[in-house]
N, C-alpha and C positions, 0 to 999 in steps of 0.2 A: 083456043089456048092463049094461054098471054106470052109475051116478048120475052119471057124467062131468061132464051141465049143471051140477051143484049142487057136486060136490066142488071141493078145491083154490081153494076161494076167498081172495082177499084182503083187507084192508079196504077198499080202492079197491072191490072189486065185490063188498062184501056182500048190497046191495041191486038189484042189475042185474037186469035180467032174464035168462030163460034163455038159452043159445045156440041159434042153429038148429041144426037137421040136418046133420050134416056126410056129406055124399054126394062119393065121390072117385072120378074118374077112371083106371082104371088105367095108361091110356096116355099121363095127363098126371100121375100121382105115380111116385115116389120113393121108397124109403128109404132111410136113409143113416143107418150105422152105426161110432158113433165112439168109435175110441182101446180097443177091449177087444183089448188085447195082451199077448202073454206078460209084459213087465215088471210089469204088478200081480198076478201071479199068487203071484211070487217072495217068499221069506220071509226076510226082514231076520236077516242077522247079529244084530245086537243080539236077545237074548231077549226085553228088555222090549218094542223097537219091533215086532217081531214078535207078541207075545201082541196088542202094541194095535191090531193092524190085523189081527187072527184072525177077527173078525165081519165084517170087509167081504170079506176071500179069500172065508171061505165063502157069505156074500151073493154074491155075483160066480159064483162056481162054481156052486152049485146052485138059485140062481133066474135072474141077469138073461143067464149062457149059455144054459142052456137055453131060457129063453123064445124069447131073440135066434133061439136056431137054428129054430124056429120059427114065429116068426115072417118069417123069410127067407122059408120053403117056404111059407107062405102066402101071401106078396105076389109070389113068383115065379110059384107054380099062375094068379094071378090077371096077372099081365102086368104087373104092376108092376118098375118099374129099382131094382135092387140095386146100393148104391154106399155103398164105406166110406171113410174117411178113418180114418190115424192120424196120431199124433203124431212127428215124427224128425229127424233133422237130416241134409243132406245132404252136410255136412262130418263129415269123423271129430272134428277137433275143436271141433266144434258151434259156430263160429263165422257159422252162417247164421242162427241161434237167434234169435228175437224176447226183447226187454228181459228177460221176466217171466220166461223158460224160463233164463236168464242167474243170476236170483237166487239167493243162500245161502237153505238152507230148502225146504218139501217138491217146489213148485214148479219147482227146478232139475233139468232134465230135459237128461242128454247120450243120447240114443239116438239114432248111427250108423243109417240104413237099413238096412244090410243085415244087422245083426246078431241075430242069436238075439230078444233080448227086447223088439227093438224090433217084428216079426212080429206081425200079428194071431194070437189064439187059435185052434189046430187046431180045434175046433167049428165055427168061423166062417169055413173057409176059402173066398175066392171061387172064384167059376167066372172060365172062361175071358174071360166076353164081361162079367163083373161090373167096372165102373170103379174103380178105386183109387187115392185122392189121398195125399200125403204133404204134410203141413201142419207149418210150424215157430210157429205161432202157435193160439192158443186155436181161435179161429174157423177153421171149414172155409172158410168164404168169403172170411176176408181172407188166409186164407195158400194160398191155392190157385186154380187157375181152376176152380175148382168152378162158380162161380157162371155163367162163360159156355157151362159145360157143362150147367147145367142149362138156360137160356135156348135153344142152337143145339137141343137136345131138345125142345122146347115141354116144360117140366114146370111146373108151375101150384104144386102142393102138395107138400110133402116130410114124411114120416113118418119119427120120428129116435128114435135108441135109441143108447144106450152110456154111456159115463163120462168124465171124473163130473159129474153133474145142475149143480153149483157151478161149475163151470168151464169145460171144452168145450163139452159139453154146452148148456149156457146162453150161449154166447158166441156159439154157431153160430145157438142159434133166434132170439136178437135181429137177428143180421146176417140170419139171412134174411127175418123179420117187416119188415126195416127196407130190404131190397129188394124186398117184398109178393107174397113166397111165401107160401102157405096154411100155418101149420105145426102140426103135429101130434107131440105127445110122448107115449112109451109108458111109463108111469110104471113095471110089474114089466119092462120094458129097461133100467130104468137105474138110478146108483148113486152115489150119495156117500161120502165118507169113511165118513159117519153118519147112520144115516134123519134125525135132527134137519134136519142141512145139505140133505141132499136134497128134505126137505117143505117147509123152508122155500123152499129155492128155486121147488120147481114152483110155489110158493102166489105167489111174487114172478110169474114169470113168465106162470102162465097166465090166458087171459081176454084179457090184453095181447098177449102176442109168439105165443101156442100155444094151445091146447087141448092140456090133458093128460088122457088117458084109458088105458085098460086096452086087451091084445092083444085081449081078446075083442071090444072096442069096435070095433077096426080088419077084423077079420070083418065086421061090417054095414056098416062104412062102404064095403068093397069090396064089397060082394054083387053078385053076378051079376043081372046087371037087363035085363029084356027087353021 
């Protein structure tokens, strides 16, 4: 296991004590996997904006997919609920869109459902009986019935993976900390613009809204216990 109690601290909890044990239920977690779709894959017209976002495509491609894939067939083996949320708008002309998804700047996001790059990533494709939400807002929970679907479930704890750490990502595990779901963040699942923005975040977040730890972390926290 890795150092999870001690990593990712902030100043709020330089001096805390450890976290307990985090021991999970399979039949009362979750994971839930957000917003890794073809549209960040795609590489910008412009040369320049292209070169500058060349280290997060290949961050995304060869670490937080694979792990993600991964990590799916782990929490599936174990009877854990597979459930993704992306990002889209249900109008073609994205006028369903939440304020933020509206604004000039990177943020502004027109992705039609049914379109090519709005699609989660071939990797990550669900099964049949896997839940999938389509959110026009940061948050999985305020833009989705995500949340009465995890409750009619009894799901206690939800383990979250995707992008990016700055914004979905973190918008989701506050809303769900702040409906007192258990939450658990897989730090190689997930992904910022920029490690910078990404560490700072989990360091804002965890201890408070999450526990961020490593896939390997989430093996013991599932283990088979008899």
């Amino acid at each position: 296991m890795s150092d999870w109690k001690n990593a990712y601290r902030s100043f709020y909890y330089e001096t805390a004590a450890p976290a307990e044990d985090i021991v999970l239920d399979p039949a009362k977690t979750a994971l839930l996997v957000i917003d890794i779709q073809n549209t960040y894959l795609e590489v910008d017209d412009d040369p320049v904006e292209a070169e500058r976002w060349a280290p997060f495509r290949e961050h995304l491609s060869k670490r937080v997919i694979p792990n993600t894939a991964r990590l799916i067939d782990f929490c599936r083996a174990r009877g854990v609920e597979v459930m993704f949320a992306r990002i889209a708008c249900l109008k073609t002309d994205g006028r369903d869109r939440s304020l933020s998804q509206k604004k000039p700047g990177f943020n502004y996001l027109l992705l039609p459902k049914d379109r090519e790059d709005s699609q989660l990533v071939p990797q990550l494709t669900p099964d049949a009986e896997d839940i999938v939400v389509i959110k026009t807002t940061d948050s999985a929970l305020t833009g989705t019935n995500l949340r009465l679907i995890l409750r009619n479930m009894e799901i206690t704890d939800v383990i979250v993976a995707g992008i990016f750490t700055d914004q979905c990502v973190s918008s989701t595990v506050r809303s769900l900390a702040d409906e007192s779901f258990g939450v658990v963040v897989v730090e190689d699942c997930c992904a910022a613009a920029t490690e910078e923005l990404h560490l700072n975040e989990l360091r804002s977040i965890n201890m408070i809204y999450c526990h961020v730890v490593q896939s390997e972390d989430v093996h013991e926290f599932l283990q088979e216990r008899t």
